[in-house]
C-alpha positions in Angstrom: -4.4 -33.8 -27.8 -2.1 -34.2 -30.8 -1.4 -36.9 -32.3 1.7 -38.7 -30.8 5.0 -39.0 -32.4 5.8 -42.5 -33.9 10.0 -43.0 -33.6 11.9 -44.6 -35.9 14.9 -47.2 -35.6 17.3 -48.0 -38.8 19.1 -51.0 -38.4 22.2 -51.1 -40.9 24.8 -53.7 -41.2 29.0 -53.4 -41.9 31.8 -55.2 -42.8 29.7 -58.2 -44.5 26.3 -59.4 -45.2 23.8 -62.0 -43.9 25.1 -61.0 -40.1 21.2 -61.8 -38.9 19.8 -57.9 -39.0 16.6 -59.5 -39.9 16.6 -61.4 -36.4 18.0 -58.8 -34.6 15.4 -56.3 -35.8 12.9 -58.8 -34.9 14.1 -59.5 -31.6 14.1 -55.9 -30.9 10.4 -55.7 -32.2 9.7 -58.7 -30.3 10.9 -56.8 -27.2 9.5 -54.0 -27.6 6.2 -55.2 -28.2 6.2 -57.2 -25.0 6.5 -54.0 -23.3 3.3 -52.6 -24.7 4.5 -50.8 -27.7 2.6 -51.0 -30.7 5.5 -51.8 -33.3 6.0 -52.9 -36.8 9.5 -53.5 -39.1 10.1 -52.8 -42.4 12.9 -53.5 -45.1 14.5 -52.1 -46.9 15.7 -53.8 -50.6 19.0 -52.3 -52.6 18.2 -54.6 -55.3 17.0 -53.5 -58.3 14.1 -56.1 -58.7 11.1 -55.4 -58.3 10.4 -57.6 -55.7 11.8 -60.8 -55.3 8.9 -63.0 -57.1 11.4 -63.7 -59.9 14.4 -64.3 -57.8 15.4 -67.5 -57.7 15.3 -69.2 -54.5 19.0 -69.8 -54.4 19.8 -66.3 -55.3 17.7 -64.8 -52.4 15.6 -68.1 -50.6 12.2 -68.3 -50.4 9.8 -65.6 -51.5 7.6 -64.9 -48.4 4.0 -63.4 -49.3 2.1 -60.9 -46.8 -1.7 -60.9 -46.3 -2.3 -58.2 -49.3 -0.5 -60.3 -52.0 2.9 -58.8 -51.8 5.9 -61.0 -52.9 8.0 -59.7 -50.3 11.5 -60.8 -48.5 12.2 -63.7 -46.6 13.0 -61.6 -43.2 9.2 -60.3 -43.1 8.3 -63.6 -42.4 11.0 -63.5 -39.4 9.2 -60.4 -38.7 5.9 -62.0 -38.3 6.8 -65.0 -37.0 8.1 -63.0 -33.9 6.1 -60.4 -33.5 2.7 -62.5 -34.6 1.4 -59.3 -36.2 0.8 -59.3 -39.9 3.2 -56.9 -42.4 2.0 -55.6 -45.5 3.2 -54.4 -49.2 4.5 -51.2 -47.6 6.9 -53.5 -45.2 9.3 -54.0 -47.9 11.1 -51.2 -50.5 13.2 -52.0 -53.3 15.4 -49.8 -55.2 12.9 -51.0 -58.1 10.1 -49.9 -56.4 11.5 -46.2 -55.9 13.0 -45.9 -59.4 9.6 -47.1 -61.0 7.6 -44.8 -58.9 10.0 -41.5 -59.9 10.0 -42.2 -63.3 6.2 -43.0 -63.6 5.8 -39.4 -61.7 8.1 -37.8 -64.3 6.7 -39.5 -67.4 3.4 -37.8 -65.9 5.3 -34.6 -65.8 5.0 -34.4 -61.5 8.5 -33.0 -61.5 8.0 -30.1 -64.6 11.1 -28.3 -65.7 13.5 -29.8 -63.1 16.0 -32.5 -63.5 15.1 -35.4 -61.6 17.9 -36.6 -59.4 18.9 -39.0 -57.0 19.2 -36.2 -54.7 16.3 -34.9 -53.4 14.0 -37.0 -55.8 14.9 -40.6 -55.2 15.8 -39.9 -51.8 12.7 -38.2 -51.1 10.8 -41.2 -52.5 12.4 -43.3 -50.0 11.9 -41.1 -47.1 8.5 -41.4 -48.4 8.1 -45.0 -48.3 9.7 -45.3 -44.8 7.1 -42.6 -42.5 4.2 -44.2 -45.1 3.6 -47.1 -42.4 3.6 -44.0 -39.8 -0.2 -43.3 -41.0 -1.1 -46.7 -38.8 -0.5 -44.9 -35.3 2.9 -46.9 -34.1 4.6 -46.0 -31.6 8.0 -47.5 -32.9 9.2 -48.0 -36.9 12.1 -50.4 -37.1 13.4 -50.0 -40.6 16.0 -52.7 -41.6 18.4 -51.5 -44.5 19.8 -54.4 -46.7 23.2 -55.1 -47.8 26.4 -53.4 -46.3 27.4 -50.1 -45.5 29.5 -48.6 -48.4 27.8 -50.9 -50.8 26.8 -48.6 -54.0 23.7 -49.9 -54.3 23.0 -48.8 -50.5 24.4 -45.3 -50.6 20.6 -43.5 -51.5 19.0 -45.5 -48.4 21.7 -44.2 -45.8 21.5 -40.7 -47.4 17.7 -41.0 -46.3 18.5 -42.2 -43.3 20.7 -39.0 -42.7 18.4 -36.4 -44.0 15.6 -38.0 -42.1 17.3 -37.7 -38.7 18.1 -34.0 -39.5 14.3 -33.3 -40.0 12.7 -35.7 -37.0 15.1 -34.1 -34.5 16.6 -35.3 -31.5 15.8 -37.9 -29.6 13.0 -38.9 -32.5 15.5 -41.6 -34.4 18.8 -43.7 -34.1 20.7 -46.4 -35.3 22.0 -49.8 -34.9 24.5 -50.4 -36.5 25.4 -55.2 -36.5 28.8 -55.4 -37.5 31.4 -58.5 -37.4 34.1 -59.2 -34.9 36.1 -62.0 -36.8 37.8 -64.4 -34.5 41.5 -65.1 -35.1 42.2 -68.8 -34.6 46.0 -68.4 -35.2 46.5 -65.8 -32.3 42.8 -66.3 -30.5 41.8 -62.9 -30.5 39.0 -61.1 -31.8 39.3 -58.2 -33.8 37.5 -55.1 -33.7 39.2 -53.2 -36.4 36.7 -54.1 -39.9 34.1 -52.9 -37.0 35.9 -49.4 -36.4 36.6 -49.4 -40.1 32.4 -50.1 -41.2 31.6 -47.1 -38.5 34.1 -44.8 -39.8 32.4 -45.2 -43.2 29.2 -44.9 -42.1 30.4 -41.5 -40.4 32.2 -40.2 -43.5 28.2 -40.8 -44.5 27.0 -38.1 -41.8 25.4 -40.9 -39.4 26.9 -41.7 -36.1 25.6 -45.4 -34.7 23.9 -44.8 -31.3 24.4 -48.6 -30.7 26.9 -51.1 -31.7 25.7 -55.1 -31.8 28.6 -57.5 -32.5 28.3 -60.5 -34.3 30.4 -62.9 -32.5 31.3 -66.4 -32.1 33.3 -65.5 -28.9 31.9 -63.2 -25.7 33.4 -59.9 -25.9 35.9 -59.2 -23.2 35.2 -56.2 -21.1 38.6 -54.4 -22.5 37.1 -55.2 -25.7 34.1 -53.4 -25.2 35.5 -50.5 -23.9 38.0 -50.0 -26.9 34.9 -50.7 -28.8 33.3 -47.6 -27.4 36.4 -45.5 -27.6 36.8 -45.6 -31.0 33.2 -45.9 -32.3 32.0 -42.8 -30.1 29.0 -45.4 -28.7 28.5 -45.7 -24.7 30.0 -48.9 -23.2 26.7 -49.8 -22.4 25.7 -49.7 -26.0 28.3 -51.9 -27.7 25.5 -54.9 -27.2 27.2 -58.8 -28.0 25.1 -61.0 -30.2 26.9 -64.7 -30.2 25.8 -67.4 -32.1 23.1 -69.3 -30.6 21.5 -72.6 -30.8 18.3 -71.1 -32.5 17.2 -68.0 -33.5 14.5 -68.1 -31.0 17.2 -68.0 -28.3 18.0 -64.4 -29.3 15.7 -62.0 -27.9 16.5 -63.7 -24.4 19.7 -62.8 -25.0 20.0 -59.3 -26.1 17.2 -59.1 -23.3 19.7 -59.9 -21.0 21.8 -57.5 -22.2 19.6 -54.9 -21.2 19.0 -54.2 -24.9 15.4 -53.1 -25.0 16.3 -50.4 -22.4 19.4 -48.8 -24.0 16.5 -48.8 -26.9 14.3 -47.0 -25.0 16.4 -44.4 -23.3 18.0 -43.6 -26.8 14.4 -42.4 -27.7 13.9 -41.0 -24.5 10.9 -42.9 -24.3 9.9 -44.6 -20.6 11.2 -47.8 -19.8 8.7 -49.2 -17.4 8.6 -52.9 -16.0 10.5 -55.3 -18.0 9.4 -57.2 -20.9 7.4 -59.8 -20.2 8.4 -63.3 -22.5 6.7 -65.8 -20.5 4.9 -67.3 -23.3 8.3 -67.2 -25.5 10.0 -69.1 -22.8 7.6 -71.8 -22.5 7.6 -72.4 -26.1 11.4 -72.6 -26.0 11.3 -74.9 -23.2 9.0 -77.2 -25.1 11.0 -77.0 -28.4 14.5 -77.9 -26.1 12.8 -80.7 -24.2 10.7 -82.9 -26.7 9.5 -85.8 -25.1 8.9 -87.9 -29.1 10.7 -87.7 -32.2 9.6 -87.8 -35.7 11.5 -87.2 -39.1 9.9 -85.9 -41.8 11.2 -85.7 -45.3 10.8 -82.3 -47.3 10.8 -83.2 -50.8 11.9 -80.4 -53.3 14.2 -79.2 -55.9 15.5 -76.0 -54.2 16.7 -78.3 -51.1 20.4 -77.2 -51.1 19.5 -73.6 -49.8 17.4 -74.5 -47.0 16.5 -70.5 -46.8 14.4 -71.8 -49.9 12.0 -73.7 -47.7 12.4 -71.1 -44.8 8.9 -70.9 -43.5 8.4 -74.1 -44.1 11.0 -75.4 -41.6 10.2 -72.4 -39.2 6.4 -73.7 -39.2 7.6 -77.1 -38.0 9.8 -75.6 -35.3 6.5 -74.3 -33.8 4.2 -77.0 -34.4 6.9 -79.7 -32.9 7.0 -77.6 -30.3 3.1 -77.5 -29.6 3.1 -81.0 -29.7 6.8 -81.5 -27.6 7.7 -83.7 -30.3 11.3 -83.4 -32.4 10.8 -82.7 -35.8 13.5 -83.7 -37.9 13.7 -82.7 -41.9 14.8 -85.0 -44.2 15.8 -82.9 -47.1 15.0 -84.9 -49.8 15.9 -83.4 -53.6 13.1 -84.8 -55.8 15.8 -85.4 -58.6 17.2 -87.6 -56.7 14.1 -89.7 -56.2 14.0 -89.6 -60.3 17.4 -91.3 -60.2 17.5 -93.4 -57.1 13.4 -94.3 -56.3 11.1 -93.2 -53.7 11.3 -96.6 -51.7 15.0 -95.6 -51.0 15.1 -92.5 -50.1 11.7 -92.1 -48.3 12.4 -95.4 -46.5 11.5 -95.4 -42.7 10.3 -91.9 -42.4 7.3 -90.7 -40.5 5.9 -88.2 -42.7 6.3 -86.7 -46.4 6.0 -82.9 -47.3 6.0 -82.4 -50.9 6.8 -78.2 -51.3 5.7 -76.1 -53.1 7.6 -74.6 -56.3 7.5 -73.3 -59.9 9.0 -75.4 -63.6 9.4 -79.1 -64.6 12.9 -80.0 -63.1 12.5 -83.0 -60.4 8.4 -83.3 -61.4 8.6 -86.9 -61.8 10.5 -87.8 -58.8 7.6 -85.2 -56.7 4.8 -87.9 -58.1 6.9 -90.6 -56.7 7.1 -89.7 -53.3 3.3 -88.7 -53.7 2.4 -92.3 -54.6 5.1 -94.4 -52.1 3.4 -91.8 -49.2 -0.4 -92.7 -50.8 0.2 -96.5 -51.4 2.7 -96.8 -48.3 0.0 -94.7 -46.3 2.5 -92.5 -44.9 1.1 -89.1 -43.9 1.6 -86.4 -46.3 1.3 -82.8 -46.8 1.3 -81.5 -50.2 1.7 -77.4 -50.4 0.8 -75.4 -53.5 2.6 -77.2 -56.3 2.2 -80.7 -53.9 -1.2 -80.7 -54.0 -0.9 -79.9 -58.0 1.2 -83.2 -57.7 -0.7 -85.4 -55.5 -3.2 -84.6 -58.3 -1.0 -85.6 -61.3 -0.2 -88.4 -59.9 -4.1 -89.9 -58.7 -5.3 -88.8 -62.3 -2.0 -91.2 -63.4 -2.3 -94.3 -61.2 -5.9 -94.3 -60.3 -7.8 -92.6 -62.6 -5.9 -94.8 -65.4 -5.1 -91.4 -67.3 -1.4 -92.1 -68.3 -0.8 -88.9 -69.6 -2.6 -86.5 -66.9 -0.1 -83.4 -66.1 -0.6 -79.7 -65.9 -0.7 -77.6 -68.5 3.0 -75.5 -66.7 4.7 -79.0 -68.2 3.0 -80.0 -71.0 0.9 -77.7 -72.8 -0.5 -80.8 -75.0 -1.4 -83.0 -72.1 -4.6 -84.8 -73.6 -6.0 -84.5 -69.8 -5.2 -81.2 -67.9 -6.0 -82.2 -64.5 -3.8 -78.8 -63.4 -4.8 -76.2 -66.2 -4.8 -71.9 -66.1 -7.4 -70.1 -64.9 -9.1 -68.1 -68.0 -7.6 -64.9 -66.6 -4.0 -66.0 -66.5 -4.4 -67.4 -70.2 -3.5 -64.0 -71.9 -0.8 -62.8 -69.2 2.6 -61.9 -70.4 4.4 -60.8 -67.3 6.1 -63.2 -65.4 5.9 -60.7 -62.0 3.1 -60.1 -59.8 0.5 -61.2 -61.6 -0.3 -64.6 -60.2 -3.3 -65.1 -57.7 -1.6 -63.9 -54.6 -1.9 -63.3 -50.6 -5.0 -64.0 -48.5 -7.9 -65.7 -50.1 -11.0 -66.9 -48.6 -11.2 -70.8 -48.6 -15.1 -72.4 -47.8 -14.6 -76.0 -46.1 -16.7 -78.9 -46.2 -18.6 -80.1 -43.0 -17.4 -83.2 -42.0 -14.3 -83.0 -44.2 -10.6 -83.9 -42.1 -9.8 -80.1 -42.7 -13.4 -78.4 -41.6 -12.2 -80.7 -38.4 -8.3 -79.2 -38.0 -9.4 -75.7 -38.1 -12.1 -75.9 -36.4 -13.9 -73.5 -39.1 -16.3 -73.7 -42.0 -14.5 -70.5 -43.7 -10.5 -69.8 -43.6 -8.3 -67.6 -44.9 -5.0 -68.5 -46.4 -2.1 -66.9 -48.7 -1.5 -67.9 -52.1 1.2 -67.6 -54.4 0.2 -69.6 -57.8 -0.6 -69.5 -61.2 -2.2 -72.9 -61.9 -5.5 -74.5 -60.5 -7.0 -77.8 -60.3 -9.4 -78.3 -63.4 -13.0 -78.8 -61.9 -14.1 -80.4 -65.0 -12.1 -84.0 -63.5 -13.9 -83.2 -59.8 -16.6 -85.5 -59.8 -13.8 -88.2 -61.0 -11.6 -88.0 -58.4 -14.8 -87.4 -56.0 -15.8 -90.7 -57.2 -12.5 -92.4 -56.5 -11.4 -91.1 -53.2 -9.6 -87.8 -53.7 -12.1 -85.3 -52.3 -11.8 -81.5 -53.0 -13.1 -80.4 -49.6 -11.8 -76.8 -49.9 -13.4 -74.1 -52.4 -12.8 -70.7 -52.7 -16.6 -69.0 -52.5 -16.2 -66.4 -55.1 -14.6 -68.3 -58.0 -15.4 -72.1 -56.8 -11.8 -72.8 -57.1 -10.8 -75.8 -55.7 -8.3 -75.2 -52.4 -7.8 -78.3 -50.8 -8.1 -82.4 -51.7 -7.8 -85.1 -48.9 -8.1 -89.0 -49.6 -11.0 -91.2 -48.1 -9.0 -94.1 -45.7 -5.6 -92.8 -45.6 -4.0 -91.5 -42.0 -3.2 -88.4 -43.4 -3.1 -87.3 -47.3 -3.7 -83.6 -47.7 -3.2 -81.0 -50.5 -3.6 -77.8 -50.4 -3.3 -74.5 -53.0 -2.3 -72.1 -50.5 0.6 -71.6 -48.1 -0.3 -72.1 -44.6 3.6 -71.9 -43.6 3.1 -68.2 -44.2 0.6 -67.6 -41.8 2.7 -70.0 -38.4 4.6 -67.5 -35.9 5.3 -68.7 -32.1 2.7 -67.7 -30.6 -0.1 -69.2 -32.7 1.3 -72.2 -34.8 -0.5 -73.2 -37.6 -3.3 -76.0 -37.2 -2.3 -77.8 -40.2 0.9 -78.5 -39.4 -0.2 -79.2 -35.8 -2.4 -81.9 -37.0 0.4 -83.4 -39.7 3.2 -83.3 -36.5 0.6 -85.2 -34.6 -0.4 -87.5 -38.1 3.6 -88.9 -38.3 4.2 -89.2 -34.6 0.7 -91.7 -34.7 2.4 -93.4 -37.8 6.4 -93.7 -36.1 
């Protein structure tokens, strides 16, 4: 028997970006998975970067990190969060990525006498990149292209996508095309014309949209939809509403309803089956809707005016509160503003404290506050990557009578590096890629607080840092309260620190937001949700 044919879904967007393609693509996946195909989603970056690890989080939020260390973007965590499957380096193309690979292959002198173009060499490349994840055995590739048709930058990708449906013939491909229908206050209409407009471009492209979704904050009138249809050459069935919900975790119940996963599924002439069964996806959204506590929680960092920064973070509290039917409610706390105003007044009456993670020396000082007002107030707390980094800053400061204790990222003559390199990061020059990333092997202590949340002696977690806690101050802080219970087996690297006789006061190096979807959230933030609402 040969080896069945995996089908492939691109996803583009028109008339402006940021329409949600990342949680439409996810609540397609999500779907489609629930009917028993094996599925994955990938994206697709017009940027030039690499990958986003330099970005700053308010040019692009956060920087999301897959199990094999890739710094990828922030909809593969949507991605994983609703399909709970993990993605993987080859989930996520940039335009870098493709231009680096050609040029290394024609510096090796792969292409020989022929003048390397963006047509077929680049394109090729990307058709590449798209059928590599076809080597796993899915049935269905949803690829997700960023940015907006007739963008310049996005011209090589939709190219692809039309040479690719050319060679996997009929019935093998299609697209979505998520386009806007801006609402008219002044007359109260919505308008479908930037939507006829975005698929006429796309057709001057060569690719004709087999299904329309419509960002709206309105329904869609039936005479709507039928114009819609007319003039898009889609079937009325096809032109699929997507209205602004509550939460994002509405949305698959929506386009469900719609019939969504079906006009999918004929369009690949693939069977349709028994509907999709989200039994498990409703309880959890009947849980999150119907808390029966409360607790706030503040989120103290420096990025907190994006919240797209801190996106997994918030997403990993969604489905812990909702595991414990308890409201979380984030406090987004800017630690500058603790520098200028004092922890006692902005952290006043809150449950719990997060300290998040991040990279440079802006709103340091006002991080070690909240650590000490959460330590000496013994208010849970939750210190992530850089947190735990604080939370040792500020122990080595106030308890360990070491005035001048810092890492070495903020002062490189700090007389004690409690937060120092690792001798393999001393000599590194570039900035991207080269810290000690994805999943990581993490020995716990018997006994410990952690060994007792996880249930485990060994976990695995994703990183995404440069600096480690110095094991030559261990025994110290051992000594005084703040026990590394966490070590990595290999290296001996200390993971994770929790304080003797506090409620709750837990660092840790890695990122266990990365690894919380719906159906499995993570223990750790389980056990803090459960931490503040003991302390309210």
């Amino acid at each position: 028997m040969s080896k069945k044919e995996t089908k492939y879904i691109f996803v583009t967007g028109g008339v402006t970006s940021s329409l949600g393609k990342g949680i439409v693509s996810a609540s397609l996946g999500l779907l489609l998975k629930s009917r028993g195909f094996k599925v994955t989603i990938q994206k697709l970056d017009p940027y030039i970067n690499i990958d986003p690890g330099t970005l700053n989080p308010y040019e692009h939020g956060e920087c999301y990190v897959t199990e094999d260390g890739a710094e990828t973007d922030l909809d593969l965590g949507h991605y994983e969060r609703f399909l709970d499957s993990p993605t993987s380096q080859n989930n996520n193309v940039t335009t870098g990525k493709i231009y680096q690979t050609v040029i290394e292959k024609e510096r090796k002198g792969d292409f020989l006498g022929k003048t390397v173009q963006v047509i077929p060499h680049i394109t090729n490349e990307i058709k590449r990149r798209i059928k590599m994840l076809s080597k796993k055995d899915y049935d269905i590739i949803i690829t997700e292209i960023g940015g907006t048709v007739g963008d310049i930058e996005s011209l090589p990708y939709i190219e692809s996508v039309r040479q690719l449906q050319w060679e996997l013939g009929k019935n093998n491909s299609m697209v979505i095309h998520l386009t806007l229908l801006p609402y008219l206050s002044s007359s109260g209409e919505l308008k479908t014309k930037p939507s006829q407009h975005s698929v006429r471009q796309l057709m001057e492209s060569g690719i004709q949209a087999d299904v329309l979704v419509c960002r709206t904050e309105h329904h869609i009138p039936k005479a709507l939809k039928s114009k819609l249809a007319q003039f898009c050459n889609v079937g009325l069935d096809n032109v699929i509403e997507c209205i602004d919900m509550p939460t994002i975790y509405e949305v698959p119940l929506d386009l469900q309803r719609q019939k969504f996963d079906e006009v999918v599924l004929k369009e690949l002439d693939l069977p349709v089956g028994k509907e999709s069964n989200l039994k498990d996806w409703k309880s959890f959204l009947k849980k999150y809707k119907n808390p029966k506590k409360s607790v706030e929680i503040a989120l103290v960092g420096k990025y907190v005016s994006l919240q797209d920064s801190y996106k997994s973070i918030a997403e990993a509290f969604i489905h812990a509160g909702a595991d414990q039917e308890t409201e979380v409610k984030l406090r987004w706390v800017y630690s500058g503003d603790i520098e200028e105003k004092g922890a006692d007044q902005l952290l006043k009456d809150v449950d719990g404290v997060l300290i998040a993670p991040g990279f440079g020396d802006r709103g340091i000082e006002g991080k070690i506050q909240a650590a000490k007002y959460a330590r000496e107030n013994k208010i849970p707390l939750l210190g992530i990557c850089l947190g735990m980094q604080i939370m040792t800053i500020e122990f080595a400061r106030d308890v360990l009578g070491l005035p001048k204790a810092n890492s070495v990222e903020f002062d490189t003559s700090t007389p004690d590096p409690v937060i120092s390199l690792m001798e393999e990061q001393k000599n590194v020059v570039e900035k991207g890629g080269t810290m000690r990333l994805g999943a990581w092997k993490c020995t716990l202590k018997p006994g410990s607080k952690l060994a007792e949340i996880y249930g485990a002696k060994t976990i695995s977690e994703r990183h995404r840092h440069r600096y480690e806690f110095n094991s030559d101050y261990k025994k110290e802080f051992e000594d005084n309260g703040l026990v590394p219970t966490g070590f990595n087996p290999e290296t001996g690297l200390v993971e994770t620190l929790e304080l003797k006789d506090h409620p709750f006061y837990v660092g840790v190096q890695y990122h266990p937001e990365y690894k919380s979807t719906v159906a499995t959230p993570h223990p750790l933030f389980k056990a803090f949700v459960s931490a503040a609402v003991k302390n309210k």
